[in-house]
DRENLUM-243366 format. One record per residue: x, y, z of N, C-alpha, C, O in turn; residue number from 1. Coordinates in steps of 0.05 Angstrom, whole numbers, plus 5000, padded with zeros to 4 digits. Layout:
N
n.xx; n.yy; n.zz; ca.xx; ca.yy; ca.zz; c.xx; c.yy; c.zz; o.xx; o.yy; o.zz; pos
X; Y; Z; X; Y; Z; X; Y; Z; X; Y; Z; NUM
...
***
This chain:
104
n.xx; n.yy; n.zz; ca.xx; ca.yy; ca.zz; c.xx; c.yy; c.zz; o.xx; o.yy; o.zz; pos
8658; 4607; 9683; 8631; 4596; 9681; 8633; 4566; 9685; 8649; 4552; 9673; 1
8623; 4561; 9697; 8617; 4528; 9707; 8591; 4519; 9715; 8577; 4532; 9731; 2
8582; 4492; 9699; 8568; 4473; 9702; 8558; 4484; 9731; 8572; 4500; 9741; 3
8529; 4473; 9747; 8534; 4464; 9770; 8527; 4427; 9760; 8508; 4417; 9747; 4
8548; 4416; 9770; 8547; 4381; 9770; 8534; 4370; 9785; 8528; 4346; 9779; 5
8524; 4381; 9807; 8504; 4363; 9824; 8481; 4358; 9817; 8472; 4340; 9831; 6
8457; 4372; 9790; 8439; 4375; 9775; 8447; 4381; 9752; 8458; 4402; 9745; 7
8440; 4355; 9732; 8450; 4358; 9705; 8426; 4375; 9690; 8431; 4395; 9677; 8
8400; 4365; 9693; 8387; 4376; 9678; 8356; 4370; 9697; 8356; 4353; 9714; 9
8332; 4386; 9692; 8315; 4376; 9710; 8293; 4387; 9701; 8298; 4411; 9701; 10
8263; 4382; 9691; 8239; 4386; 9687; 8229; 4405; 9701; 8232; 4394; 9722; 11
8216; 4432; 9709; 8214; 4451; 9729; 8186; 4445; 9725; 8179; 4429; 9708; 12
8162; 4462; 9745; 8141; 4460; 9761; 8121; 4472; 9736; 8097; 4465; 9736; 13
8135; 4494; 9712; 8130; 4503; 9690; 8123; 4493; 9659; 8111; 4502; 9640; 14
8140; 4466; 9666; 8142; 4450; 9641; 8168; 4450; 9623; 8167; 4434; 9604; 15
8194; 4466; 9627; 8205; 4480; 9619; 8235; 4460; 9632; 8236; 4452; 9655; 16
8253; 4456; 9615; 8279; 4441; 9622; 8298; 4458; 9628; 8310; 4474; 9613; 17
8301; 4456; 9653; 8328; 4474; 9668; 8352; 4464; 9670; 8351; 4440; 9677; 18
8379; 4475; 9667; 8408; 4476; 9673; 8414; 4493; 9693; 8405; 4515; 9690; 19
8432; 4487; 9717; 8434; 4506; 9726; 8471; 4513; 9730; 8484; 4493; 9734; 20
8486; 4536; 9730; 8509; 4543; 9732; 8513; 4565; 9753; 8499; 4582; 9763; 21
8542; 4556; 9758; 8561; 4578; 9778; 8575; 4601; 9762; 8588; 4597; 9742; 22
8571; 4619; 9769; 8591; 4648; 9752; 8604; 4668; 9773; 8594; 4680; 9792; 23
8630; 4667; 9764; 8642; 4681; 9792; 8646; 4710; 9771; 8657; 4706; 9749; 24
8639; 4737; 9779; 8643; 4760; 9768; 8657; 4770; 9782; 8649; 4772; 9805; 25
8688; 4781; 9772; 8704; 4797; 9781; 8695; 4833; 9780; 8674; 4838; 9771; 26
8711; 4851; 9789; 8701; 4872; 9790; 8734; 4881; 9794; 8746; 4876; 9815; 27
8744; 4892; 9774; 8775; 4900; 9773; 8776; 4926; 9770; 8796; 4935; 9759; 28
8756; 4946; 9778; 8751; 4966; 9778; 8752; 4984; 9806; 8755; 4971; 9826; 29
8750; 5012; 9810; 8753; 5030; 9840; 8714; 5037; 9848; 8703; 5048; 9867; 30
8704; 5024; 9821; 8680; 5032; 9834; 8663; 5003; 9836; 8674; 4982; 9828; 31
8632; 5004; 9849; 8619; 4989; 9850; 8607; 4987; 9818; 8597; 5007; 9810; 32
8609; 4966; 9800; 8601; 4951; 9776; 8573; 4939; 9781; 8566; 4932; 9804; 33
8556; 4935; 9757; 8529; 4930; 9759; 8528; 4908; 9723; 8529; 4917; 9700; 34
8525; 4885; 9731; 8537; 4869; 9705; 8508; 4857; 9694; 8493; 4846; 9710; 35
8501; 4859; 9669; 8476; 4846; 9666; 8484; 4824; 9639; 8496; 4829; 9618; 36
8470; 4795; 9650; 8477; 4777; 9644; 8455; 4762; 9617; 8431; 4755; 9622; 37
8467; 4758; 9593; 8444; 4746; 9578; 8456; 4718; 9572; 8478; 4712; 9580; 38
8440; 4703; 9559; 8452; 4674; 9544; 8439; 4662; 9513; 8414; 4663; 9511; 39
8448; 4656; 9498; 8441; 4657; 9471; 8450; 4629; 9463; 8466; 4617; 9478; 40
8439; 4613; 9435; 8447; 4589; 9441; 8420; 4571; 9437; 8418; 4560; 9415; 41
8405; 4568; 9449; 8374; 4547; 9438; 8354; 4561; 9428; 8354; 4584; 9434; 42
8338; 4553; 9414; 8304; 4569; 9413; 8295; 4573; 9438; 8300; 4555; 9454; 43
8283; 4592; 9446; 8275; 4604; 9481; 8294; 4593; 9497; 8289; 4580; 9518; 44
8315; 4597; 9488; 8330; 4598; 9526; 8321; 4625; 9537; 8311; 4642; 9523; 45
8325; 4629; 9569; 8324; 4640; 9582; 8337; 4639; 9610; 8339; 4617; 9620; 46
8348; 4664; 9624; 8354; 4660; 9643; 8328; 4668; 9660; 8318; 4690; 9660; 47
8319; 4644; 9676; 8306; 4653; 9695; 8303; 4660; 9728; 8283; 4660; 9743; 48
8328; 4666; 9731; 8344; 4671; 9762; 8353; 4702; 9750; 8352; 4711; 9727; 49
8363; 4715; 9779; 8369; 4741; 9772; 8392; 4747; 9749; 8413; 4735; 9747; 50
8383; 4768; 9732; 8409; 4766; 9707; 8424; 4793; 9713; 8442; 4799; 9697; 51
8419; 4811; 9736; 8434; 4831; 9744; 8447; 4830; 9767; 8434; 4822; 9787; 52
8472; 4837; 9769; 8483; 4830; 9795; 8503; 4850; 9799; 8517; 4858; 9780; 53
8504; 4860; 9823; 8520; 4881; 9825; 8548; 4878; 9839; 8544; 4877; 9863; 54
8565; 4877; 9835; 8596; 4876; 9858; 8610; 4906; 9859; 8609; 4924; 9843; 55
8626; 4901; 9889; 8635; 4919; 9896; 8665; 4919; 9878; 8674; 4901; 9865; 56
8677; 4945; 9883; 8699; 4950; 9874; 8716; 4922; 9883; 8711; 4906; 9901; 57
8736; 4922; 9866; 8769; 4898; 9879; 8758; 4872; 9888; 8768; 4859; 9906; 58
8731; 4862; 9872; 8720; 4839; 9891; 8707; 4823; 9869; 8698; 4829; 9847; 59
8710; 4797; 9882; 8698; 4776; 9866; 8675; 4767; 9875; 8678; 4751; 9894; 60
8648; 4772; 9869; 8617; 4756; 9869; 8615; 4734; 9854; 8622; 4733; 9831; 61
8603; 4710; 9873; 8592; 4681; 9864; 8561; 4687; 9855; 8542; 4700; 9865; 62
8564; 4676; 9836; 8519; 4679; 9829; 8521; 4646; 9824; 8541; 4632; 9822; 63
8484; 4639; 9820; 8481; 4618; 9805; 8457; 4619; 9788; 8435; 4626; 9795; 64
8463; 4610; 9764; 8435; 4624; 9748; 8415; 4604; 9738; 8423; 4581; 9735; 65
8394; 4607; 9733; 8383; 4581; 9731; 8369; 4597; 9696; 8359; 4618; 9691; 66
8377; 4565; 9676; 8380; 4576; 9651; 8355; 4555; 9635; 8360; 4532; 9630; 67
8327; 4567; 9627; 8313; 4545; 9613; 8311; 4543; 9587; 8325; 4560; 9575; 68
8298; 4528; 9573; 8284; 4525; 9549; 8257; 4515; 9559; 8250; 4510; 9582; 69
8242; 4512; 9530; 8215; 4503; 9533; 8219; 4469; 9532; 8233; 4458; 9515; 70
8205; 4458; 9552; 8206; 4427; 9536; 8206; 4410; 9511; 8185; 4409; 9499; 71
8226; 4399; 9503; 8216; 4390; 9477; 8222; 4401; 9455; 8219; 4393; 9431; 72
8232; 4421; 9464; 8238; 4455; 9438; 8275; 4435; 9421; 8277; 4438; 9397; 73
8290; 4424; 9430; 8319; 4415; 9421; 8322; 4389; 9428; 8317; 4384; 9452; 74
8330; 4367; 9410; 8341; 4345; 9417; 8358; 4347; 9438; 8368; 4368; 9447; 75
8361; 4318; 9446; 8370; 4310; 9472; 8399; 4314; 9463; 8403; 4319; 9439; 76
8420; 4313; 9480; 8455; 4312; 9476; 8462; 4342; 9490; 8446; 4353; 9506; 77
8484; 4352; 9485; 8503; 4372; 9501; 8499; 4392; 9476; 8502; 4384; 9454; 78
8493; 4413; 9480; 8485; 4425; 9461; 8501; 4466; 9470; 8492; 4480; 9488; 79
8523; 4474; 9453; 8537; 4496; 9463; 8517; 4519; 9466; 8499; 4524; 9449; 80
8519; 4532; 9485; 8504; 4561; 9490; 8532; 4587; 9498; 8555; 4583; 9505; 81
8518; 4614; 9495; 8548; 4625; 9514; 8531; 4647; 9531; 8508; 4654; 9527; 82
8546; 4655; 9548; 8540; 4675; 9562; 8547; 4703; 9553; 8569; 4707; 9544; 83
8533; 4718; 9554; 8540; 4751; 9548; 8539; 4768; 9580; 8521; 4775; 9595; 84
8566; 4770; 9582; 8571; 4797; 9609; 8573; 4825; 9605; 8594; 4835; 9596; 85
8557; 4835; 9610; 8563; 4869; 9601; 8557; 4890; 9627; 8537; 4894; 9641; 86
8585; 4901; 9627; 8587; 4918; 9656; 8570; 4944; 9642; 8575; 4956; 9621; 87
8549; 4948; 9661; 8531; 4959; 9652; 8542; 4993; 9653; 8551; 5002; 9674; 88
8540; 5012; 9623; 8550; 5043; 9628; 8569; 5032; 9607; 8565; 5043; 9585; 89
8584; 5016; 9606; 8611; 5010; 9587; 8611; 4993; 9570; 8596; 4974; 9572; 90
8625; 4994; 9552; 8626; 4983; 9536; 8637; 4953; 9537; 8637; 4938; 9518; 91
8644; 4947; 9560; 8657; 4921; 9570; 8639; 4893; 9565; 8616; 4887; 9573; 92
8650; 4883; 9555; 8629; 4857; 9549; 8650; 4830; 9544; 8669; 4827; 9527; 93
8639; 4811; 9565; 8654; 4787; 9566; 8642; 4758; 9552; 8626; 4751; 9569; 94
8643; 4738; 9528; 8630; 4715; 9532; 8644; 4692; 9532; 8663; 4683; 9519; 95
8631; 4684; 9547; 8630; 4659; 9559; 8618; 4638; 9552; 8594; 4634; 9552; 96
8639; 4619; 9543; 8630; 4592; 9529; 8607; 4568; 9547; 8613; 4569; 9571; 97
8591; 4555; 9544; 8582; 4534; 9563; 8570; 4514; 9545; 8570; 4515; 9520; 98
8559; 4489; 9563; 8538; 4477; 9549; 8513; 4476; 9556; 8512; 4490; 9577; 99
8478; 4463; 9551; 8463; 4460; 9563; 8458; 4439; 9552; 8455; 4436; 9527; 100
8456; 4421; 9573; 8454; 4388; 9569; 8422; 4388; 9570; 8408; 4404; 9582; 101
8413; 4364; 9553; 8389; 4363; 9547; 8386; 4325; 9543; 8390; 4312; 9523; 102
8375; 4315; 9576; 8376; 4295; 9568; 8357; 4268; 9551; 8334; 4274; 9544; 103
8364; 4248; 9548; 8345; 4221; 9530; 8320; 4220; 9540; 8303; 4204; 9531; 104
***
């Protein structure tokens, strides 16, 4: 899970303060995997980019997710959130540490 660095943080068209990140999902499996993605961590976060993503067998998929809160909802600073990965059917579940920066 990684930052994207080229946009730290940014006001959306909604009112709503967005982060946005890269997630590369492996698939170490013989079949096609279907992974659904949550994030936990502020009052109303949300992911609001697609949170299901499917990869093929033996293969690695790039996503990028776009992660909000409500404006105004958390002081400003770097504030930890994580990701929840769960190959969907199994019991498999991955998390993933991050932050969501929230700036002055």
């Amino acid at each position: 899970m990684e930052r994207d660095r080229s946009t730290l943080s940014r006001i959306t068209e909604f009112g709503t303060l967005e982060n946005v990140y890269r997630l590369q999902i492996m698939n170490a499996s013989e079949a096609e995997q279907t992974y659904l993605i949550k994030v936990k961590g502020l009052p109303g976060m949300r992911i609001t980019s697609e949170a299901q993503v499917k990869v093929e067998p033996a293969l690695m998929r790039g996503i990028v997710l776009s992660v909000d809160i409500p404006y105004g909802s958390s002081p400003s600073g770097s504030h930890k959130i994580e990701f929840e990965i769960n190959a969907v059917g199994t019991n498999d579940v991955l998390h993933e540490k991050s932050v969501f920066i929230i700036p002055r």
